[in-house]
N, C-alpha and C positions, 0 to 999 in steps of 0.2 A: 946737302942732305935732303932738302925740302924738294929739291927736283926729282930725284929719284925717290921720294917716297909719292909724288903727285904720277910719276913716272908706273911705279909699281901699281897703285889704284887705276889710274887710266885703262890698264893693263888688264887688272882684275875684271872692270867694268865691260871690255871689248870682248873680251873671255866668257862671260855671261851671257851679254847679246848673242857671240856663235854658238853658244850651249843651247839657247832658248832659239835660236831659227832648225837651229839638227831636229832638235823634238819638234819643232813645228812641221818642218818638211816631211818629218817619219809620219806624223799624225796624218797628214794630210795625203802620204802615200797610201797608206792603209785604209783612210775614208773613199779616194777615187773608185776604186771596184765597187761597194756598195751604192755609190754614187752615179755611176756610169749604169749600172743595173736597173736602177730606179727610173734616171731619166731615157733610155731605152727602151725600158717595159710601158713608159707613161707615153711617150711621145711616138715609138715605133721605130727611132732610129737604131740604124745596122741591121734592121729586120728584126731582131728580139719582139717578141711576142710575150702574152702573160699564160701559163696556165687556165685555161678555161673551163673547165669542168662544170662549176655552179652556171655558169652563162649557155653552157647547152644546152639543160634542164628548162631555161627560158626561151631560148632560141624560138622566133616563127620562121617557119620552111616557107621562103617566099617562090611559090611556081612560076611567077610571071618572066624570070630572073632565069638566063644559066653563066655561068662564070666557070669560062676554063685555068685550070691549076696544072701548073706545067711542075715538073722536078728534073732538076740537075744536081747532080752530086760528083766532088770531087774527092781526092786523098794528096794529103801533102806530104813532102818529100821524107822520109823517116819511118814512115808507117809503112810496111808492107802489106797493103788491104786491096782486094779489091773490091768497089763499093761502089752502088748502082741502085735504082729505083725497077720495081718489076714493072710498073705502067709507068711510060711517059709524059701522058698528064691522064687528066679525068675531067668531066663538065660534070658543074653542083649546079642545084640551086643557094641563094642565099639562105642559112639557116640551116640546114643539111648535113647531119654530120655522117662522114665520110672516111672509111678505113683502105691504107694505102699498103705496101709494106716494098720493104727496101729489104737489101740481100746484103750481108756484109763476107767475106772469107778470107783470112788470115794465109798468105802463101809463102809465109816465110818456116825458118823450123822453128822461131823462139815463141813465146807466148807474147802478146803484145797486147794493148790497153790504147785506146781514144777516146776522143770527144770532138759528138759533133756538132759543127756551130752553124745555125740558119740564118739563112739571109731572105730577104721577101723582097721583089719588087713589081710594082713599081713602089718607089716609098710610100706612096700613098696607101697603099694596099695594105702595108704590114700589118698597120695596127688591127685590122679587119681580119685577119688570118688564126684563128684562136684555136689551137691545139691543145687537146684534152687529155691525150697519151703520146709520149715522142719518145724514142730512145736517145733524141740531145739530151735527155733532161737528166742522162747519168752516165758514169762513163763505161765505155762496153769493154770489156775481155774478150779474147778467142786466144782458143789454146792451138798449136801448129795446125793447121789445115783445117779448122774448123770452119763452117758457116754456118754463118746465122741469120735468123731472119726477124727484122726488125719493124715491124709496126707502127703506123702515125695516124692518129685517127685528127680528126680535125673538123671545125669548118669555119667554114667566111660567114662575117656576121654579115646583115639584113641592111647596116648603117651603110654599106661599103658605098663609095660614090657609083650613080649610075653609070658615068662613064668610063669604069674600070670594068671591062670584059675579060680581060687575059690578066692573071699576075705567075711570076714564075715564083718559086719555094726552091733554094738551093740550099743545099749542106755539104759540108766542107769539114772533113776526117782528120781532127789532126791529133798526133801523138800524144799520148799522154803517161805520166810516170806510174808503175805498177805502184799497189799501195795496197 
């Protein structure tokens, strides 16, 4: 009787610990996005940039400086968009802010909804890339055949290494659920 009641406790006790790792692992599911957001915005990795609006206001337009800004844009499989930059690139100065616009249009019959994600290279650049208005920053609708024309105003801060001349700005169109 004494075995199986050490037997049933053991039991209890093992029962616990996987109850307390499930919530641990949920917890910790739920913290990585906030997580991965943070350390992307802070350090520039995957291209994530921060909203820069207050830092434009400071920005100095350095003229000594041009830096070409290339755009690629693609759509992934799902979305039927076609989606493209109207200039290929542009030459700033450092400090400079700079309005771009990109063309989106919906070629399917249904109404469709994305988001789009940027990327910046070279890595180093990213973090120097600070965008003031972007249509990543929420997710677009078009309704059948609509287009639209989408805006990125932006610029390279003054910090950016000198020996970065060229960085290319990609976005990448992917699906997203109607809400």
């Amino acid at each position: 009787m004494a075995l199986k009641q050490d037997q049933v406790a053991a039991n209890k006790k093992l029962a616990l610990k996987l109850v307390w790792i499930i919530v641990g692992a949920l917890l910790f599911a739920f913290a990585l996005v906030p997580l991965y957001d943070v350390i992307c915005s802070v350090t520039g990795l995957n291209g994530k940039t921060k909203n820069s609006a207050e830092s434009a206001a400071k920005a100095v337009v350095d003229l000594k400086r041009e830096v070409t800004v290339q755009f690629v844009s693609s759509v992934m499989p799902g979305l039927g968009w076609n989606f493209y930059p109207k200039q290929n690139s542009v030459v700033v100065h450092p400090g400079q802010v700079t309005t771009v616009m990109f063309e989106a249009k919906n070629i399917t019959n249904v109404e469709l909804a994305g988001q789009a994600i940027p990327s910046v290279t070279p890595g180093k650049a990213s973090a120097h890339l600070k965008k003031i208005e972007c249509f990543c920053f929420v997710r677009q609708s078009l309704k059948p055949g609509e287009v639209k024309a989408l805006p990125l105003r932006f610029f390279v801060s003054a910090e950016l290494p000198e020996d970065v001349q060229e960085m290319t700005l990609s976005y990448s169109f992917f699906p997203a659920s109607q809400q």
